[in-house]
matplotlib code that plots the C-alpha trace (Angstrom):
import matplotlib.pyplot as plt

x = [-42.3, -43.9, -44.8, -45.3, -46.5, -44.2, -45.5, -42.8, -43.1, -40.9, -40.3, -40.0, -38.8, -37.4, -33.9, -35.3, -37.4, -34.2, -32.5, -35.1, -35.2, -31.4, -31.4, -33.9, -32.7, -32.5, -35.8, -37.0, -38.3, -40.5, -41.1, -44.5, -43.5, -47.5, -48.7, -46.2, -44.8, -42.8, -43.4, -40.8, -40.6, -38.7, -38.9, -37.1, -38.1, -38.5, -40.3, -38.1, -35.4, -37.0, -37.6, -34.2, -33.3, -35.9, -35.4, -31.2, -32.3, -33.8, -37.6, -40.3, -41.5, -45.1, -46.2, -45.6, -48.4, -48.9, -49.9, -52.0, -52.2, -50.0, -46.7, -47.1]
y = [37.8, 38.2, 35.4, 35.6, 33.2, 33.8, 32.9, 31.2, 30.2, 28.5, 25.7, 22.1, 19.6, 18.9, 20.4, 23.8, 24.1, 23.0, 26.2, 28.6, 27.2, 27.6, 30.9, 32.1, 29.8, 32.6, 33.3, 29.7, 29.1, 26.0, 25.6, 23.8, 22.6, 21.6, 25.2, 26.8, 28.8, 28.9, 30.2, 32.6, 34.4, 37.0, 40.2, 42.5, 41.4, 43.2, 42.1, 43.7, 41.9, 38.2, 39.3, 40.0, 37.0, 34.4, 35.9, 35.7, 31.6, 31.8, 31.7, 34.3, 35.7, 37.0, 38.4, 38.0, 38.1, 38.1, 35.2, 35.0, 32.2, 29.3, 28.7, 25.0]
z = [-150.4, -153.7, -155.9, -159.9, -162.6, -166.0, -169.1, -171.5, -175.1, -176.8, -173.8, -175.7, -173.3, -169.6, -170.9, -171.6, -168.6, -167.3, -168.3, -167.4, -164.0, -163.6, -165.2, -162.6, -159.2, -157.2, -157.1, -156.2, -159.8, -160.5, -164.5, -165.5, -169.2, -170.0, -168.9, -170.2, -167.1, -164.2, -161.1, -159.4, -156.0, -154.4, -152.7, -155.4, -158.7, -161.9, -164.8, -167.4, -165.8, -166.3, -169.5, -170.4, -169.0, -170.3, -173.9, -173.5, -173.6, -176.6, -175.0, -176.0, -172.4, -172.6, -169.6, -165.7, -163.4, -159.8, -157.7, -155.1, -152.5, -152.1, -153.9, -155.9]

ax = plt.figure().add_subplot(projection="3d")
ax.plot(x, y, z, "-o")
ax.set_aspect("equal")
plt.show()
């Protein structure tokens, strides 16, 4: 299973990071509001699709990178 970081502007408050992370459950997403990303995993995801997503809330996603190591 792959793990990415997403990188999310836009993100004010615990109700937006709120959205994203039920926008994007299905991939086990964790949304850190200070950094300014949330972390996703899954075995078939594609980045122009959490694009699409992210940016149907009304949040500027900027890029999606892989992680390495452990899942926090």
């Amino acid at each position: 299973m792959k793990k990415y970081v997403i990188k999310i502007e836009g993100m004010h408050c615990e109700h937006c990071a709120k959205k994203v992370e039920e926008e994007l459950k299905e991939f086990q997403c964790r949304v850190n509001l200070k950094k300014k990303e949330a972390l996703i995993q899954g075995d078939s995801i594609k980045e122009v699709d959490i694009q699409k997503r992210v940016n149907s809330l009304g949040y500027e996603f900027l890029e999606m990178k892989e992680k390495k190591g452990l899942f926090l």
